[in-house]
Steps between C-alpha positions, in 0.01 A plus 500: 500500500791349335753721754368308786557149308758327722833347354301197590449372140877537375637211338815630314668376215768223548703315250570119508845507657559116372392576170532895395299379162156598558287137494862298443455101574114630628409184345645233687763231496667285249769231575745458260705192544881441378750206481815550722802471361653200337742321281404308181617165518508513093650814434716559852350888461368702803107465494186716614247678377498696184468857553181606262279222634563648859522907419224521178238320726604712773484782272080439438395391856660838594336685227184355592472616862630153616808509821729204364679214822806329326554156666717235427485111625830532714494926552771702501675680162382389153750487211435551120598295203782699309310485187201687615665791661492758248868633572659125423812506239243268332277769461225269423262695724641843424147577353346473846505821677230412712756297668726737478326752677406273768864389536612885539258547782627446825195492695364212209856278525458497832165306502718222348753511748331359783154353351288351782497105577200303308425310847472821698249655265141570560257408189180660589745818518520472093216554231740279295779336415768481215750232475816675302726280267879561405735179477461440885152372536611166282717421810361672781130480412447141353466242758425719805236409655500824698416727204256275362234431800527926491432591151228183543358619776484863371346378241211357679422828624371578208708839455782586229742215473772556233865363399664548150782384359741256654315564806204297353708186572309515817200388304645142387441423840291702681160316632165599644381258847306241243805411349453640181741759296417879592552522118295163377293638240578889573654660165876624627777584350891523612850556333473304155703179371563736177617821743762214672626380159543839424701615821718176484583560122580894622778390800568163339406285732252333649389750833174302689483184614134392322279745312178606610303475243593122432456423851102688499385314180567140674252633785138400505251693324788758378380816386900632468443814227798735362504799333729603235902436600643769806138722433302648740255242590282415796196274564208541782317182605240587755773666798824300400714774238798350339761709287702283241843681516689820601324711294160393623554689834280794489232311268471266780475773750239690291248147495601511969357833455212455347430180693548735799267719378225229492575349817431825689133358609655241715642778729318764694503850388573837687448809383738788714352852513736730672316819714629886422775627441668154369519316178506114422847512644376481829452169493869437382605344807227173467406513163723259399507248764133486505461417144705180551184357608227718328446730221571900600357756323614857632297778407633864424242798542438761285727849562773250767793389472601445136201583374558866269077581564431812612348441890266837483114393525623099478315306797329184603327430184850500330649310733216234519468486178943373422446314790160314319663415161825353653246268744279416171816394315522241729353153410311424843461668820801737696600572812456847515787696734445865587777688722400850639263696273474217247283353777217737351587386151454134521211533692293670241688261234319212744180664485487580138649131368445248813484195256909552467588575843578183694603681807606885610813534740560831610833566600539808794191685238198699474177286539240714452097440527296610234527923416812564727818619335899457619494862597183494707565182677841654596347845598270272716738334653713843590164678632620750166840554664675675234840379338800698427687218319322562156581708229324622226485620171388828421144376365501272795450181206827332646622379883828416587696470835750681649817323410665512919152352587535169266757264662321532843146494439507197172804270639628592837650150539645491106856530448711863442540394092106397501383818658725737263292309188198562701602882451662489164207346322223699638241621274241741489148315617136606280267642753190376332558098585514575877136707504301278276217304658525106531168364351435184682261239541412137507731360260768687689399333835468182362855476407723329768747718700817528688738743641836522590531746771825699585585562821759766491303660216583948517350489140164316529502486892435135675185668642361631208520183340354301772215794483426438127504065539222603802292689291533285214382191690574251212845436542548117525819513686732709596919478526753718657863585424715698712587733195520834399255586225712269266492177590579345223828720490647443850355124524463370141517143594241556820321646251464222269423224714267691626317602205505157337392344770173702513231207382 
């Protein structure tokens, strides 16, 4: 019985080594763009951008799952306007300790030390775009050409397009190919004629060359709003956001999420089931990179990983059942990824809700025909060769593996610091899941297939899985990858390509 089950269905917990945050920047990629550093022609001061309108939009595309780029039209080191750091003698921004935290973290400051070049950047990498303000933008920004066919042509993508502040002097000139105003007749807004008067009257002199809002209500078919003076305020027309000032930041950010949020139909959607013995973390090492392009939902199971459920007498009908309401959440159809045992999960999640399933990939797992179980198909496989890998509980409810038996057997080709997390992180299995029956039938069959085998599998062996696609006989195509049994921890990238490209 479960004895003779063979370490062939370990998948064991691993944490995202780029981001230690469980589901950190799982949502994909925003670009936020900066001015490079200047001099004002009218005041003589040092220019840039303004802290808050970099670090409290920052602050929500982090908080909402988001990984945040920080580019600037030249590269290299960005540099802050003295009145907007909250530690200037001014002390005008003292009240700002967003800012302030982001200014005492190393790791944060150095993102704005060596920002990447505008022409070198990718944008079907980024979900969208924000276009920060600060003093700069009035002389780096306005009249470049370069920044304006971008945040133009972003636009016409139809995804998140945003700039506040002084950075909405892009706007005055920005077109679309027929000629026309990106903003004719969209409602915008941008730093206010009032907000200027006010800033000159503060430093007693007159600090931009033109005012924004004088130059947007000469446009045609000006729909130029403001919001009360240096308030948070923020206006979405269709996927163009504007902010008004400095402390319109994080209201802007808030309408790019929620746009975000709505544009997740135009991107496929994967759902990530990781096998036994693992959490969602498994799929730290792609989760990320993947959702540049798509949306990625990673499932934990009951009684793994984080999860505080008791695993005694929890099995597949748990297990399909987290699995069913994270695919029904979705708004259309998933790509469905099992690795190792989860191969029996989404199979019976195919069988029991085909309408959602667009496709299944199974990723070195179990694919079982209709009755068979993890356990028996492994016992099969072995001829009932018993195991002496696995250890038990005393009621026999919970499996793990011998700890000097991991590193080889899951990730012989991993790295020393991989394979002691392999160890550290191990968890007790429930028994139940691997003995319950598959119940399979048409609907399951009719859903298309693929598998990526791995040839240098010890856990799920290359054979075995070349057994179970045989039996199976609906597997549209098949791919290989010279892996261990995690390939999408010793070749993320490989992995990628290879699972995106699967049409």
């Amino acid at each position: 019985m479960m004895k003779r089950l063979v370490i062939a269905i370990v998948l064991i917990t691993l944490y995202s080594f780029g981001n230690a945050q469980h589901n950190a920047g799982n949502n994909g990629k925003i670009l936020m763009i900066a001015s490079n550093p200047s001099v004002s022609k009218q005041t003589g001061w040092p220019i840039g951008v303004w802290y808050a309108e970099l670090t409290h939009p920052y602050w929500v595309f982090s908080e909402a799952g988001y990984t945040v780029d920080i580019a600037s039209l030249e590269g290299g080191e960005l540099k802050f306007d003295g009145f907007s750091d909250p530690e200037d003698a001014s002390k005008y921004a003292a009240f700002d300790y967003i800012s302030l935290g982001f200014k005492k973290d190393p790791a944060k400051m150095a993102l704005t030390k060596n920002t990447m070049k505008l022409s070198a950047v990718n944008p079907a990498d980024y979900k969208a775009i924000f276009v920060c303000g600060g003093q700069g933008p009035m002389y780096t920004m306005y009249n470049n050409t370069e920044i304006q066919d971008f945040f133009s042509r972003f636009y016409q993508t139809g995804k998140p397009t945003a700039a506040i502040c002084h950075g909405t002097c892009i706007l005055l000139q920005t077109k679309l190919p027929n000629g026309k105003f990106l903003v004719q007749g969209k409602k915008w807004t941008g730093f206010a004629s009032s907000e200027e008067q006010y800033a000159d009257n503060y430093v007693g002199m007159k600090i931009q060359p033109f005012r924004i809002e004088d130059e947007a209500r000469k446009m045609p078919d000006s729909k130029f709003v403001i919001g009360a003076p240096f308030s948070a305020f923020a206006v979405r027309d269709g996927n163009l956001i504007t902010g008004q000032q400095q402390n319109s930041g994080a209201a802007a950010a808030e309408l790019v999420v929620q746009a975000l949020d709505e544009d997740r139909k135009r991107y496929p959607t994967y759902v990530l089931v990781h096998g036994a013995w693992a959490d969602e973390s498994a799929w730290g090492f792609v989760r990320n990179e993947l959702a540049r392009k798509a949306n990625v939902v990673v499932v934990n199971l009951p009684a793994h990983g984080s999860d505080a459920t008791d695993g005694a007498g929890k099995g597949l009908s748990d297990y399909v059942k987290t699995v069913s309401e994270a695919v029904s959440k979705q708004p259309g159809k998933v790509i469905l990824v099992g690795h190792s045992m989860a191969g029996q999960i989404i199979s019976q999640v195919a069988e029991n809700m085909p309408g959602k399933i667009d496709k299944l990939v199974y990723v070195a797992a179990y694919l079982p025909r209709n009755g068979e179980t993890v356990s028996g198909i492994t016992n099969k496989f072995l001829n009932n060769k018993p195991i002496e890998a696995f250890e038990f509980n005393k009621d026999y409810s919970l499996v793990s593996i011998k700890k000097e038996a991991i590193p080889a057997v899951v990730c012989a080709d991993c790295p020393d610091y991989i394979k002691e997390v392999l160890v550290k992180y191990h968890r007790a299995e429930p028994v139940k899941g691997l003995n319950d029956k598959a119940v399979l039938g048409k609907n399951f069959a009719a859903v298309p297939k693929y598998y990526i085998s791995t040839t240098k599998d010890a856990a799920v062996p290359y054979a075995l899985q070349q057994q179970m696609i045989k039996d199976n006989g609906t597997v549209k195509k098949v791919f290989e990858m010279n892996t261990s049994h995690l390939p999408f921890v010793v070749q993320p990238a490989e992995f990628i390509q290879l699972l995106t490209g699967i049409k």
